[in-house]
ROKOL-684462 format. One line per field, with one value per residue: y, z, x of N, C-alpha, C in turn; residue in three letters. Coordinates in steps of 0.02 Angstrom, whole numbers. Last residue first. Layout:
# ROKOL-684462
n_c2 = c(Y;...)
n_c3 = c(Z;...)
n_c1 = c(X;...)
ca_c2 = c(Y;...)
ca_c3 = c(Z;...)
ca_c1 = c(X;...)
c_c2 = c(Y;...)
c_c3 = c(Z;...)
c_c1 = c(X;...)
aa = c(Ala;...)
# end
This chain:
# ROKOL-684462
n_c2 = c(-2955;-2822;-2657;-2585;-2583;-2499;-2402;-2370;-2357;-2201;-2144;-2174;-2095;-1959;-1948;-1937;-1845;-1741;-1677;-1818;-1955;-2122;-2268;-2417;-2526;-2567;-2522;-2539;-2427;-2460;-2392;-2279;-2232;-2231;-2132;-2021;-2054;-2018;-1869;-1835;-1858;-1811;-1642;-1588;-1413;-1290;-1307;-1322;-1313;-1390;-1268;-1233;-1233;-1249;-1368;-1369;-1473;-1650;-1808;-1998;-2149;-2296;-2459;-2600;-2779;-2783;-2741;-2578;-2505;-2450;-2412;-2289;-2214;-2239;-2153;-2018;-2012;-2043;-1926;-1798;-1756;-1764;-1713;-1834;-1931;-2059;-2195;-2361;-2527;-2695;-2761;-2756;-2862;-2862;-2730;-2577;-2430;-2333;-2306;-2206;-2074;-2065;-2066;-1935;-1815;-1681;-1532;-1461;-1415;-1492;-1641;-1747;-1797;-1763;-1754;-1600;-1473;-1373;-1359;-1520;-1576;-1712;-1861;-1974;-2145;-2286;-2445;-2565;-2698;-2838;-2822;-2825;-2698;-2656;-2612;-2487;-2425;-2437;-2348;-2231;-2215;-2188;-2084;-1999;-1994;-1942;-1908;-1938;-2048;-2023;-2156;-2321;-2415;-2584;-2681;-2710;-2642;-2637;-2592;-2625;-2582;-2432;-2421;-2459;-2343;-2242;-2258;-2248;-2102;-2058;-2120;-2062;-1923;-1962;-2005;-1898;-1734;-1627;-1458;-1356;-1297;-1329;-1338;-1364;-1318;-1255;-1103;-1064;-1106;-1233;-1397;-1563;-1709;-1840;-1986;-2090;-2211;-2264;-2412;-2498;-2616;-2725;-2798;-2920;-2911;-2800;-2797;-2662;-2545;-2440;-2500;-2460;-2322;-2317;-2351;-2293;-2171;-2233;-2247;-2133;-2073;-2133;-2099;-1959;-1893;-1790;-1708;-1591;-1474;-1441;-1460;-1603;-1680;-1715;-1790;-1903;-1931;-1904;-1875;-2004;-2082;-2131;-2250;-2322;-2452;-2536;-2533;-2430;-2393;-2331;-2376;-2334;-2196;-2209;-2258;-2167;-2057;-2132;-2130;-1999;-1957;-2041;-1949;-1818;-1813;-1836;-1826;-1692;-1707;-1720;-1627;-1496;-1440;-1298;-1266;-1409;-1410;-1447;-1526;-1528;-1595;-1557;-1596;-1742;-1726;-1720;-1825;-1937;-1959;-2129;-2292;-2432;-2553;-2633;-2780;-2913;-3023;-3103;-3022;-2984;-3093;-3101;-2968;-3026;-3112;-3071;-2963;-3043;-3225;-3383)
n_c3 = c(657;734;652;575;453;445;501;365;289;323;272;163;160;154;54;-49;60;87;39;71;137;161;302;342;420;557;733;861;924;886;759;803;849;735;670;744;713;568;574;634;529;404;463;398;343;339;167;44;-30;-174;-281;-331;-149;-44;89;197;279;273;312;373;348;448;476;540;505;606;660;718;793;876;767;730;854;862;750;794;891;790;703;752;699;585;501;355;286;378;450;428;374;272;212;198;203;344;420;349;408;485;586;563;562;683;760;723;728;628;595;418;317;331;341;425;597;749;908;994;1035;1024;866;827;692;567;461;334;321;209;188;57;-40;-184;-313;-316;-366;-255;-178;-235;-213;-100;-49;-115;-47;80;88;42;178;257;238;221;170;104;-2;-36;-135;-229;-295;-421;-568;-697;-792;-735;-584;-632;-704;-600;-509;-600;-611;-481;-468;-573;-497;-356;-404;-482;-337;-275;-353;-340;-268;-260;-145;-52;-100;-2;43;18;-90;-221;-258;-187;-255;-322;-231;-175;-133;-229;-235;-316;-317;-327;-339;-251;-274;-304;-412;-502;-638;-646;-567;-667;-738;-648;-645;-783;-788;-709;-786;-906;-835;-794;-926;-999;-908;-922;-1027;-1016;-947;-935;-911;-800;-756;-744;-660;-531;-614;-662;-580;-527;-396;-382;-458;-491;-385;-271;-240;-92;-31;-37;-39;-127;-250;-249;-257;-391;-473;-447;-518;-626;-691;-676;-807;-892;-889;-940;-1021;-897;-763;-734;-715;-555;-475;-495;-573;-560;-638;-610;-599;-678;-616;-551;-439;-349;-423;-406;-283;-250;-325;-231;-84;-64;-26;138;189;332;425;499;547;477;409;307;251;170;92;1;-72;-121;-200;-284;-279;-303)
n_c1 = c(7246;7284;7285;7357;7291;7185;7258;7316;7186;7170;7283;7258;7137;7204;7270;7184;7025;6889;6773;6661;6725;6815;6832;6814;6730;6702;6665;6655;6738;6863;6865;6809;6960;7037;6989;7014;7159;7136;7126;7246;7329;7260;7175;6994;7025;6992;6899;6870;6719;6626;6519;6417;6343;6450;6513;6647;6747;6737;6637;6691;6637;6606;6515;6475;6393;6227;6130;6032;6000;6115;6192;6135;6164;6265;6365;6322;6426;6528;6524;6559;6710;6676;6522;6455;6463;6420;6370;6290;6293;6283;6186;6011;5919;5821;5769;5802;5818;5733;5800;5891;5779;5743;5895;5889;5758;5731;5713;5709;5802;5892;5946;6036;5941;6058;6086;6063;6099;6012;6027;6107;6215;6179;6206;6159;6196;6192;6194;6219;6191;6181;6051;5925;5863;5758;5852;5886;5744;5729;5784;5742;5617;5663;5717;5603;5550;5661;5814;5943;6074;6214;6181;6186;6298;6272;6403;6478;6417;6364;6280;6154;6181;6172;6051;5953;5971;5944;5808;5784;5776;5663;5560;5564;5507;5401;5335;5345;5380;5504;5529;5546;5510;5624;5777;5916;6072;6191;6195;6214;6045;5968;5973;5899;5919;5962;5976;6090;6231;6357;6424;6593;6692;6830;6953;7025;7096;7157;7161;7026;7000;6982;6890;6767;6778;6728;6609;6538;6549;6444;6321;6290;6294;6189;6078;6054;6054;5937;5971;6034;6041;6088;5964;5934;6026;5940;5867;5930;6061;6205;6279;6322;6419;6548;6575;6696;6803;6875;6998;7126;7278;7321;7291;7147;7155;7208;7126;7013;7088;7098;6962;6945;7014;6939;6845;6792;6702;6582;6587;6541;6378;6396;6431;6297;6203;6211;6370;6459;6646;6796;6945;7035;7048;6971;6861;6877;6872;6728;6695;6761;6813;6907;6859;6874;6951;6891;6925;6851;6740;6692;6615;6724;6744;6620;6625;6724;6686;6588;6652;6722;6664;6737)
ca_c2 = c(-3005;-2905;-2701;-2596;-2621;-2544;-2413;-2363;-2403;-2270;-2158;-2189;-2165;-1981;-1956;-1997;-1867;-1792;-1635;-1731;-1912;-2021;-2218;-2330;-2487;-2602;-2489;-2572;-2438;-2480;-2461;-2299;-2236;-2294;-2203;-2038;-2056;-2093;-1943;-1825;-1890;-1870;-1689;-1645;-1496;-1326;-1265;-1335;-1264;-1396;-1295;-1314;-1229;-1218;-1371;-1362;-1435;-1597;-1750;-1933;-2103;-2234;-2386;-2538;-2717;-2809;-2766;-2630;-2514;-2486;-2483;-2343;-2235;-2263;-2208;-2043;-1996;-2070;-1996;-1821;-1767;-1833;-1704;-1808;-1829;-2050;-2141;-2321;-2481;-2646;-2789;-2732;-2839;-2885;-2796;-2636;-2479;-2326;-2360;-2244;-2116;-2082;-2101;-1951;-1865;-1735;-1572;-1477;-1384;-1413;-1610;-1700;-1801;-1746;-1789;-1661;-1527;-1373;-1316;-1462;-1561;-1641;-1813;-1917;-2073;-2247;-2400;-2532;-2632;-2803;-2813;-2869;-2710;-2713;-2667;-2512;-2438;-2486;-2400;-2251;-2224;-2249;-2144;-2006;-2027;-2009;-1876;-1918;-2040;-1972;-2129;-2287;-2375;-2519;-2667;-2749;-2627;-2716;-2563;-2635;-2632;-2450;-2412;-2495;-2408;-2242;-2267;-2324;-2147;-2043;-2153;-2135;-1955;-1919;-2053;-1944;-1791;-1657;-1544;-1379;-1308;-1373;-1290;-1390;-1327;-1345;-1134;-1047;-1085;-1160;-1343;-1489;-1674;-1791;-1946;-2053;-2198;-2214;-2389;-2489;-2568;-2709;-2726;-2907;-2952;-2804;-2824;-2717;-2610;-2422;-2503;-2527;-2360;-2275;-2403;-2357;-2152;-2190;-2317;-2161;-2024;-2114;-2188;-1971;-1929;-1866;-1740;-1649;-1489;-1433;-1382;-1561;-1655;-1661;-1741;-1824;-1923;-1942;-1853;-1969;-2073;-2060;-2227;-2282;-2393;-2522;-2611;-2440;-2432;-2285;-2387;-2413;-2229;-2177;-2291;-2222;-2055;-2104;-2180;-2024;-1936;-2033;-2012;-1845;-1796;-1825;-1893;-1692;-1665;-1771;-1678;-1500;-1514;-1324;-1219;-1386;-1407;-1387;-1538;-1473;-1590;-1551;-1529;-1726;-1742;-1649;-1772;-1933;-1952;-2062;-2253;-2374;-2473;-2646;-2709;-2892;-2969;-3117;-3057;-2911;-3054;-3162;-2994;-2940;-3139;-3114;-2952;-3014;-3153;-3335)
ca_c3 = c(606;720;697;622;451;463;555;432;281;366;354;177;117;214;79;-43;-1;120;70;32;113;169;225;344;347;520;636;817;928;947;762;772;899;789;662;761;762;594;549;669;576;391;448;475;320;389;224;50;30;-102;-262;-348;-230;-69;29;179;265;302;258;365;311;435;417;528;513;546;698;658;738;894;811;684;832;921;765;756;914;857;673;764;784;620;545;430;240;302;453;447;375;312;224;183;121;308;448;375;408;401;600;572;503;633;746;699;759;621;635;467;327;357;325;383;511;694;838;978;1033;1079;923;802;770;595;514;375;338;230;194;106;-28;-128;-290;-326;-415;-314;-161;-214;-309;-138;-29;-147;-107;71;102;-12;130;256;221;278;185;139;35;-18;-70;-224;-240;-373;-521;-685;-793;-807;-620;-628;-738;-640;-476;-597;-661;-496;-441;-559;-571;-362;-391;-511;-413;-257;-327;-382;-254;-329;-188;-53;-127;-46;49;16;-48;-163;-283;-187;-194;-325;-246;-203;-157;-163;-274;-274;-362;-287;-378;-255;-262;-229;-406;-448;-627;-675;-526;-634;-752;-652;-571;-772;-822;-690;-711;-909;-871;-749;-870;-1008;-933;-857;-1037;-1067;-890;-981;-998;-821;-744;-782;-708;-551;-567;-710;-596;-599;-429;-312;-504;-470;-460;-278;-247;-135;-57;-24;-2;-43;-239;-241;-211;-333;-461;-414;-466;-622;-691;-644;-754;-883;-880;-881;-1043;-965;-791;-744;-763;-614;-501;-469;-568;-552;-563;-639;-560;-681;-681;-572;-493;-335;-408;-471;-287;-214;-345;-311;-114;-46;-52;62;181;257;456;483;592;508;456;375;300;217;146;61;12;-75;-156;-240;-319;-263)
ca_c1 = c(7218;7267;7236;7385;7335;7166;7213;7350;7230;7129;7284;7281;7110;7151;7305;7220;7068;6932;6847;6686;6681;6830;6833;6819;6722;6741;6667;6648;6666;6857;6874;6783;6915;7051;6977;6951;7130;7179;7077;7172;7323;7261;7230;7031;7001;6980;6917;6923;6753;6670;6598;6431;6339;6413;6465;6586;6744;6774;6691;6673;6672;6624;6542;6455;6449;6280;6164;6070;5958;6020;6200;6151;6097;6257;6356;6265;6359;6530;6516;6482;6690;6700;6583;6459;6456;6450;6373;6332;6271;6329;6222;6081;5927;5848;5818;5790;5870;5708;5761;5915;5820;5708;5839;5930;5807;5712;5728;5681;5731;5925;5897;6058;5967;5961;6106;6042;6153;6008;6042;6071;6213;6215;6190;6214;6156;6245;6139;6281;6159;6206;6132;5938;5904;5749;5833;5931;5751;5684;5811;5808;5627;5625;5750;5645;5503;5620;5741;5919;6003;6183;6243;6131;6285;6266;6351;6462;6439;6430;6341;6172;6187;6220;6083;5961;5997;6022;5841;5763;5811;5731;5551;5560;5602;5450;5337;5370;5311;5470;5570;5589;5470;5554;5730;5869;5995;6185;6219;6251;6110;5986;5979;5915;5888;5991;5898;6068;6129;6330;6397;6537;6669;6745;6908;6998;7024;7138;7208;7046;6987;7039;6928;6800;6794;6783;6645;6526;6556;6529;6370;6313;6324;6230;6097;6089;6117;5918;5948;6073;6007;6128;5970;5900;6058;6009;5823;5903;5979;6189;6224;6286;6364;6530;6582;6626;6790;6826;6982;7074;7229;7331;7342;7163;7133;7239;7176;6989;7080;7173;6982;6895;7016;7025;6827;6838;6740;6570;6594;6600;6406;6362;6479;6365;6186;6143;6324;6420;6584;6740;6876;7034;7079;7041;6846;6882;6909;6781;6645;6760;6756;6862;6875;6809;6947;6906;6944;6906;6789;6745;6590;6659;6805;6664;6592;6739;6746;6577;6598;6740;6663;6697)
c_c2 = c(-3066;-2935;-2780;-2650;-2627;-2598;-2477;-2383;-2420;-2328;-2183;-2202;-2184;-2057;-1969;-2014;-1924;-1818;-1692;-1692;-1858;-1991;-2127;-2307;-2456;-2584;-2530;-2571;-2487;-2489;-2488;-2363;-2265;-2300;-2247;-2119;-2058;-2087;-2014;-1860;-1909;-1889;-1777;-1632;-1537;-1406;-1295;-1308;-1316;-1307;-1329;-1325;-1189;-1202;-1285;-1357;-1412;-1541;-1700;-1870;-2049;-2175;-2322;-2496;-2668;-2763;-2829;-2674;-2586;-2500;-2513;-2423;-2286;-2273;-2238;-2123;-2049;-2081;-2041;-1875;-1780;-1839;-1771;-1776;-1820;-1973;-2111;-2242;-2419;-2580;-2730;-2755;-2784;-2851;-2844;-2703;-2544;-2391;-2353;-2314;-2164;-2111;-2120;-2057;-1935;-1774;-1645;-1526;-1415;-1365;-1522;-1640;-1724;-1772;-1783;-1674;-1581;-1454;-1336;-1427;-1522;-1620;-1749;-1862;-2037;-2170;-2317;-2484;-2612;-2731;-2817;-2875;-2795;-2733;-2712;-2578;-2474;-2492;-2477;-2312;-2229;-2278;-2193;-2048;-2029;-2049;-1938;-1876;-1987;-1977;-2046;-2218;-2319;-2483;-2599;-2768;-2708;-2688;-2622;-2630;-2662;-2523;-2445;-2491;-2428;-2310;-2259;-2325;-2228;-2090;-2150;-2166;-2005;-1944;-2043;-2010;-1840;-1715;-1573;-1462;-1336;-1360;-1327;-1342;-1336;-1341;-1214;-1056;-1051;-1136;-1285;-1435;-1585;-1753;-1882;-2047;-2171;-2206;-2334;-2449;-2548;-2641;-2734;-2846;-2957;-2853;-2814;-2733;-2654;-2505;-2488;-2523;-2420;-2318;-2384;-2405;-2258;-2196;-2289;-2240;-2104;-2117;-2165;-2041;-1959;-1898;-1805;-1729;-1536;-1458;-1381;-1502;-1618;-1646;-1691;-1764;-1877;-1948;-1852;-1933;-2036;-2044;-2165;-2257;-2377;-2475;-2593;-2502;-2466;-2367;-2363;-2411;-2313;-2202;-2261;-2268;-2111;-2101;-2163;-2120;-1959;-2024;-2043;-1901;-1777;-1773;-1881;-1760;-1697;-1769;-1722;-1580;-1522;-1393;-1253;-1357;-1374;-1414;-1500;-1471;-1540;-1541;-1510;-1640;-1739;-1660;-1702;-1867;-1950;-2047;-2166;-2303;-2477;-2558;-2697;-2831;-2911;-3085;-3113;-2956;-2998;-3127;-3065;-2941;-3087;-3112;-2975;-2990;-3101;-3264)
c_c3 = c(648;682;696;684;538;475;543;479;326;347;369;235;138;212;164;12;-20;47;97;79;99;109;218;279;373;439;589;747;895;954;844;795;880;856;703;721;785;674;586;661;611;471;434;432;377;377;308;117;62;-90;-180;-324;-267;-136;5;100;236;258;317;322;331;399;427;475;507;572;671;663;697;829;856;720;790;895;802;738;863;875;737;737;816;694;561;471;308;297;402;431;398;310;282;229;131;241;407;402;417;388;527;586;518;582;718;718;702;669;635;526;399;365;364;368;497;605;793;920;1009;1076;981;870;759;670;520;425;374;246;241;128;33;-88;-229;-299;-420;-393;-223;-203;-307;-201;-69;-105;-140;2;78;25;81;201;215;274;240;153;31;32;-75;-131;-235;-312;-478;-620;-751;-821;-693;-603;-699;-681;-521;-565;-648;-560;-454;-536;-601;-439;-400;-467;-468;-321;-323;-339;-293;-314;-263;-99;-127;-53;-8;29;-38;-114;-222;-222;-222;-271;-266;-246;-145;-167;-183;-290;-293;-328;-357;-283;-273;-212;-360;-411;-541;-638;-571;-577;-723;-704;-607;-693;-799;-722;-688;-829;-873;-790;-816;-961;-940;-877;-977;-1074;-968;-941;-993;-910;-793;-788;-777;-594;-572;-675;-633;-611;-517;-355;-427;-493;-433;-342;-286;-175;-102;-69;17;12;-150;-207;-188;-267;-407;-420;-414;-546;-636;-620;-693;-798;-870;-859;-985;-968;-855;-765;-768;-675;-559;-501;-527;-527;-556;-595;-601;-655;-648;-628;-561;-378;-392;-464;-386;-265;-335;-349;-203;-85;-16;42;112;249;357;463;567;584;505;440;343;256;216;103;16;-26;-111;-178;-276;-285)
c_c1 = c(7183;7228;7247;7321;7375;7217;7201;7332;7285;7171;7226;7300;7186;7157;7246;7252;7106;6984;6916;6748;6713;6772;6846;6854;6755;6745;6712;6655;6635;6771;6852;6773;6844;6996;6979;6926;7086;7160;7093;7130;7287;7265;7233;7104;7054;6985;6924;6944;6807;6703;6596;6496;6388;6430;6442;6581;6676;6779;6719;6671;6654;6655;6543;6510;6445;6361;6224;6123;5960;5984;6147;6144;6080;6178;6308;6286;6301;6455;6478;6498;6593;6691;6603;6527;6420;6435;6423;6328;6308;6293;6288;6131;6001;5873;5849;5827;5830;5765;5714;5882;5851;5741;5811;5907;5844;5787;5707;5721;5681;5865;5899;6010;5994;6016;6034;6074;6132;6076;6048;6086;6151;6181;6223;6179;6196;6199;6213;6204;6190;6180;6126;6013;5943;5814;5803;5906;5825;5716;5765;5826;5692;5628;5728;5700;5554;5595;5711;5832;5986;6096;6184;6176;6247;6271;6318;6422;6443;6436;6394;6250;6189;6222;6163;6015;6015;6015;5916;5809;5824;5789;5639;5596;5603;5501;5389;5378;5371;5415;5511;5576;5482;5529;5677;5819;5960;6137;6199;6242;6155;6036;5981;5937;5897;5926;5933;6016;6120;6243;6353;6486;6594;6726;6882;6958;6998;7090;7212;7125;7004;7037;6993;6851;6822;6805;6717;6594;6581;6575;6447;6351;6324;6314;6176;6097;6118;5984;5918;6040;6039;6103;6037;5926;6002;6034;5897;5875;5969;6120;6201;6230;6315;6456;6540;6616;6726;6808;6903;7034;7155;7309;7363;7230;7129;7218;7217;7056;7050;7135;7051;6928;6986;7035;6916;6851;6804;6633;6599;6634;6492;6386;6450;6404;6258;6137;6230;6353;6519;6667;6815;6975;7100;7095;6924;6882;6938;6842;6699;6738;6788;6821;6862;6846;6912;6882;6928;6890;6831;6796;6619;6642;6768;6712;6610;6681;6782;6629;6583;6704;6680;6713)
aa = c(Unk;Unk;Unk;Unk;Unk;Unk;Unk;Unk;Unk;Unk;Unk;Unk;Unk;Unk;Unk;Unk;Unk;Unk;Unk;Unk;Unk;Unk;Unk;Unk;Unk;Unk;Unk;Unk;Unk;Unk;Unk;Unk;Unk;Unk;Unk;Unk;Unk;Unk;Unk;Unk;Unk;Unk;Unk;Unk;Unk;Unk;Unk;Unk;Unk;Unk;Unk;Unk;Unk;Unk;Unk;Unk;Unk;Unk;Unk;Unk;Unk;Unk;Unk;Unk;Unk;Unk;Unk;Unk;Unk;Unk;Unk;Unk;Unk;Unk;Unk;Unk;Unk;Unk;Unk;Unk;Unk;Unk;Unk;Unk;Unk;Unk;Unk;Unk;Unk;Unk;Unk;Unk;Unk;Unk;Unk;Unk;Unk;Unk;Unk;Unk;Unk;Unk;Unk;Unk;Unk;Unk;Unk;Unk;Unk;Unk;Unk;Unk;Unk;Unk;Unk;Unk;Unk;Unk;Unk;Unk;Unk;Unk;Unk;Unk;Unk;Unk;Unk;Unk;Unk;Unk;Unk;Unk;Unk;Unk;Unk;Unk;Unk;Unk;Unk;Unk;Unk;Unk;Unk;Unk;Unk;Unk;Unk;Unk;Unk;Unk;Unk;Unk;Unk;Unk;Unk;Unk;Unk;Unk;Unk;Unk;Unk;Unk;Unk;Unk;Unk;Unk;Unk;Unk;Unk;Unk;Unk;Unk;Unk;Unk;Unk;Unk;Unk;Unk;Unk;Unk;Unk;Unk;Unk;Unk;Unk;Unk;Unk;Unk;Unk;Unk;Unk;Unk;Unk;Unk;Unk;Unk;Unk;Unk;Unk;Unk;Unk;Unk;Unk;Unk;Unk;Unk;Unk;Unk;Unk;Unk;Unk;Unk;Unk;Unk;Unk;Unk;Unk;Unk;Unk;Unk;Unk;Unk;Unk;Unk;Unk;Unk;Unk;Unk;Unk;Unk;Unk;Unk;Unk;Unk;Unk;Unk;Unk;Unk;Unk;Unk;Unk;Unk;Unk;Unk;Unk;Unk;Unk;Unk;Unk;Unk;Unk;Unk;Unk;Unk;Unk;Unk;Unk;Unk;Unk;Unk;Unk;Unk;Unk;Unk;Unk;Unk;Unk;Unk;Unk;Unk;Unk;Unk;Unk;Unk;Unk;Unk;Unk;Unk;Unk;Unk;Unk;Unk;Unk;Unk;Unk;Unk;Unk;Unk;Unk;Unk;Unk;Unk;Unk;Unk;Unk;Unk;Unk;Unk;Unk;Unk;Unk;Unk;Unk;Unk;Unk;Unk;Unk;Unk;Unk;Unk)
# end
């Protein structure tokens, strides 16, 4: 049986299973150079060492899966950086670098990142409506990293920060026809008057909406992900009317502006470990660590998950 399988056999068991951190902040930690247009995509190329060292870090803290760095690996993101004819490239590298840090491990699962990422503002995390390409154009984008990172050997792919409808739609298709596995992962933010609303910064949209873009069949775990922690909770609840598999929590910490993380305010490992355990109680059986989050986060979920009965 293939890893994949009996890390699923244990979800549906009940059991408790830690997801890496992020890869993108974390190569940025490192000290590998952010690219001002296409931000992490770019940094797979001639870091690959490096990429490898950090998904062994995160194995070694604990974590039973790790994410290849491919979030923003489309050519759609990596046009600005002129390098939008390597994105095959760029995500086989990213694909091969995880699984190698997963050899002599036969219990990790090598995950594969496929967003709808789309260009932003310089300086800051918003998107530029009028930069944003026809739906056929992302679709054509996106379909080529699914494919690429099954060509590449991943084990499953995660659909990570959905929060724009029509481009949910289209990365849950080009995730579905690959045939792999499929995690559905959306992020939220507070809005004015307090409501839970997608991520989306150009418009209000309930948090809801996105959470019923979750079909009933084809994924296998869902959840909240590049969300405050003190909102996971909230935008859990929408997840859980929706969906009625295992759920997933990775939060970030701190902020986005173009092409660097903001290292600012970041949860403590403890604080984490605590809104884990309150997770776990909500049902959450993933946890993990989004942007700003680190080894030493990926360890105090490993803390959570090890202190729960077997």
């Amino acid at each position: 049986m293939a890893a994949y399988e009996r890390m699923l056999q244990r979800l549906r068991s009940g059991a408790i299973v830690v997801l890496d951190g992020p890869t993108g902040t974390e190569l940025q930690k490192r000290g590998a150079p952010m690219d001002p247009g296409a931000w992490c995509g770019p940094a797979t190329l001639g870091n690959d060492r490096l990429l490898t060292e950090i998904h062994a870090d995160y194995i070694a803290a604990g974590a039973e899966i790790v994410t290849a760095n491919t979030f923003a690996a489309s050519r759609l993101m990596l046009a600005d950086a002129g390098l939008a004819d390597r994105s095959a490239e760029i995500v086989a590298r990213a694909v091969a670098a995880a699984r190698l840090a997963a050899e002599g491990h036969p219990d990790v699962v090598v995950a594969g990142s496929l967003s709808h990422m789309v260009p932003v503002k310089p300086g800051t995390d918003a998107l530029d409506p009028a930069r944003v390409p026809p739906d056929e154009v992302v679709a054509a984008a996106i379909g080529d990293v699914a494919e690429g990172l099954k060509a590449g050997g991943v084990d499953m792919i995660i659909l990570e920060m959905m929060y724009h409808p029509g481009r949910t739609r289209l990365a849950l298709a080009a995730a579905l026809a690959t045939g792999l596995p499929v995690w559905f992962g959306l992020s939220a933010r507070r809005g004015a008057d307090g409501a839970v609303l997608g991520f989306d910064r150009n418009q209000d949209i309930p948090i809801d909406t996105i959470a019923s873009l979750i079909p009933g069949e084809g994924v296998d775990v869902a959840g909240v992900m590049h969300t405050p922690s003190d909102l996971v909770a909230d935008a859990l609840d929408a997840v859980r009317g929706r969906f009625a598999g295992p759920l997933m929590a990775y939060p970030d910490s701190g902020y986005f502006v173009m092409p660097d993380w903001r290292f600012v305010d970041i949860i403590s490992p403890e604080a984490y470990a605590d809104f884990g355990r309150g997770w776990v109680k909500r049902g959450v059986q993933v946890l993990g660590g989004c942007c700003g989050l680190g080894i030493a986060h990926v360890r105090a979920a490993a803390g959570v998950r090890d202190a729960v009965p077997a």
